[in-house]
Every structure is written in C-alpha cells, then in structure tokens.
N, C-alpha and C positions, 0 to 999 in steps of 0.2 A: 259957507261963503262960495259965491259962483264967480267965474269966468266969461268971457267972451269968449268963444272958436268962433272965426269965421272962414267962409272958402269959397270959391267961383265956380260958376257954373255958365253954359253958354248962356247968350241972351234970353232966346228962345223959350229955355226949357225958363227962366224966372219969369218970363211974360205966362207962360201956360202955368207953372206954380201957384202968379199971383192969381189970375182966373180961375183958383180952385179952391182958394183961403177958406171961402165959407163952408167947404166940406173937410179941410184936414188941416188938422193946426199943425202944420208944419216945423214950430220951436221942438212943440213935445215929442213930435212924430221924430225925429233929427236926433234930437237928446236923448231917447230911448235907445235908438237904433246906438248911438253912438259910444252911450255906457255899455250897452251890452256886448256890443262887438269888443272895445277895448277890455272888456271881462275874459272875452274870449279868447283874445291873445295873449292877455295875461295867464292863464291854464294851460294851453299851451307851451309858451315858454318854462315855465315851471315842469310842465310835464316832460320836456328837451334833457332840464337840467335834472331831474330826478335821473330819466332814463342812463344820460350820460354816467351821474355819478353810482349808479347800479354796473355799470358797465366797467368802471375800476376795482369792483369786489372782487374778490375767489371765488366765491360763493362761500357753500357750505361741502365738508365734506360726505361723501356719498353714505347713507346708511343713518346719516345722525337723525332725520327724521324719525324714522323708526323707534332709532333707540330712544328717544323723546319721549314717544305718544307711550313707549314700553314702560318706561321710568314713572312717569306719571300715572299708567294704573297701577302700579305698584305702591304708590304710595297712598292710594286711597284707600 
C-alpha cells in the first residue's frame, strides 16, 4: 500500500522541473532518493543506539581472549 508525501519547493525551481519532465521522471527519481536516504538514517540511528549500549559494558576482562583461542585448541 502507498502513501502520498508531498512538499514545497519555490516556484521557479517547479516551472524548470516541469520543463524537464520528459527527460526525468521525477515520482521515481523522489521516491528513490527518498526510500534510500530514510534507510539511511535509519542505520544510522541504530548504529547511535548499538554504539551507546556498547558504551554501558565492562567489557571483557583483560587476558580472557587468550585464554579462549587457548581452550579452544585444546580441545580439538
């Protein structure tokens, strides 16, 4: 199911728009741009909230890498 967005633009620049219709379809050209950017700030934001909640860990403590990769040939 689709929506309407609409939005303003000076006069000018829809008189020079219209004068260009038959070379750029302008719905698609709009709708494109406009999924993709809203993609983009969705990743974005998501990428805020990962960073933040990475930022309330401890982490890990120091050494346990190690002792990981250690354990693990050991058991092969």
């Amino acid at each position: 199911m689709s929506s309407v967005i609409s939005f303003k633009v000076p006069k000018e620049i829809k008189e020079k728009a219209k004068k260009l219709k038959h070379y750029v379809n302008w719905s698609q050209e709009l709708r494109d741009y406009f999924i993709r950017r809203v993609q983009e700030v969705e990743r974005d934001v998501n990428m805020r909230i990962i960073i933040d909640e990475l930022k309330k860990t401890e982490g890990v403590p120091r050494g346990s890498a190690v002792a990981s990769v250690r354990e693990n040939r050991d058991s092969s």
